[in-house]
GUNU-939414 format. One record per residue (C-alpha): x, y, z; residue number from 0. Coordinates in steps of 0.05 Angstrom, whole numbers. Layout:
- X Y Z NUM;
...
***
This chain:
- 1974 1948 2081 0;
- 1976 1958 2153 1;
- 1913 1929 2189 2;
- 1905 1927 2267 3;
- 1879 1861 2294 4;
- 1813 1901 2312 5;
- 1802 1912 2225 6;
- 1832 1843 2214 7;
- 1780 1810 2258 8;
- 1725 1858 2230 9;
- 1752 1831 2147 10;
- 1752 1761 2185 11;
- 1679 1766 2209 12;
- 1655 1798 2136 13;
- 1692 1738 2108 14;
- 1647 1681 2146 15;
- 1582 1732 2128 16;
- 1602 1737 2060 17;
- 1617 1652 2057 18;
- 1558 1645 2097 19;
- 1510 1674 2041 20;
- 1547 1649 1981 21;
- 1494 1594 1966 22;
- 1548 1560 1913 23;
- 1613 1570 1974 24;
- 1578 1551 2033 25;
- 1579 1473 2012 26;
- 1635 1470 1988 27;
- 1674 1502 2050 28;
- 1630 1460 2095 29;
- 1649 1401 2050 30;
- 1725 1410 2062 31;
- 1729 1430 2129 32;
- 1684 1371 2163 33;
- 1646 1428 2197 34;
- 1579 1423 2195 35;
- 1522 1490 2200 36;
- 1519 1491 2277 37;
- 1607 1492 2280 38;
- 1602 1553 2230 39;
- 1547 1593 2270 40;
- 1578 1574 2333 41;
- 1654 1600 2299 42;
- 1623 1670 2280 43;
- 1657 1709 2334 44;
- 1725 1664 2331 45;
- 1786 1689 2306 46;
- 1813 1624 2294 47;
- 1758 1608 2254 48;
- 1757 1667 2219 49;
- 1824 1659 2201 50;
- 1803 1584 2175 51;
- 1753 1614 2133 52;
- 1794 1668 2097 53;
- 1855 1604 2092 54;
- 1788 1574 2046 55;
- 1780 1644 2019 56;
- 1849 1653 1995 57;
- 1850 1589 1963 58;
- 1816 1622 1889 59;
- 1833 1684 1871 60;
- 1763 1694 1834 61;
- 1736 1688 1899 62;
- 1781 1742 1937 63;
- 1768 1780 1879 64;
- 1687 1774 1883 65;
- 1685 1787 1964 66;
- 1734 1852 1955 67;
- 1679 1868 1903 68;
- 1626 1868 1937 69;
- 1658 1889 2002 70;
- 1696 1948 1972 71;
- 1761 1921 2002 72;
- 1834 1924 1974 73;
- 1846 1851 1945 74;
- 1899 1845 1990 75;
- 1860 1859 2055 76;
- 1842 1783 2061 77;
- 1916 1765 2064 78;
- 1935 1821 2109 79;
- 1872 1801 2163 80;
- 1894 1729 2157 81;
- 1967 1749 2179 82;
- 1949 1778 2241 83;
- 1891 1721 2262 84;
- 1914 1653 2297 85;
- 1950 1609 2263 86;
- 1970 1662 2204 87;
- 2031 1688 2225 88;
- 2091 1682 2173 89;
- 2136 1622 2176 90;
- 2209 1641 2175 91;
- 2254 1573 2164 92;
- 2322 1602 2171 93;
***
């Protein structure tokens, strides 16, 4: 899929919404990230941390799978967003 950074940024903001209201998520992204409430309001408009909440995202597929859902997104528009945010651009070792 071919996203510009404009709809990546736009997936990346639904993302921290969607994390944001998950009462079960929110903890437990808060919990591994050291970020407290205040760092993820403050974030909202951040690619960077937009991109560091769909890196959480990614991490369960039943998750993904649950914000496509109720988003009505392609399950592989997280991955796509988070390639063209900071920090997700694909390593090439050769």
């Amino acid at each position: 899929m071919n996203l510009s950074r404009e709809a990546a940024e736009t997936v990346g903001l639904q993302a921290v919404a969607w994390v944001a209201g998950n009462d079960e998520l929110l903890p437990v992204f808060l919990g591994a990230t050291g970020a407290s409430e205040a760092d993820f309001r403050d974030g909202l408009q951040d690619p960077a941390f937009q991109g560091s909440v769909l890196d959480f995202l990614l991490m369960d597929d039943a998750w993904v799978m649950a914000f496509c859902t109720e988003l009505d997104l392609k399950p592989e528009d997280p991955m796509a967003a988070r390639m063209l945010l900071p920090g997700g651009e694909m390593v090439h070792w050769t």
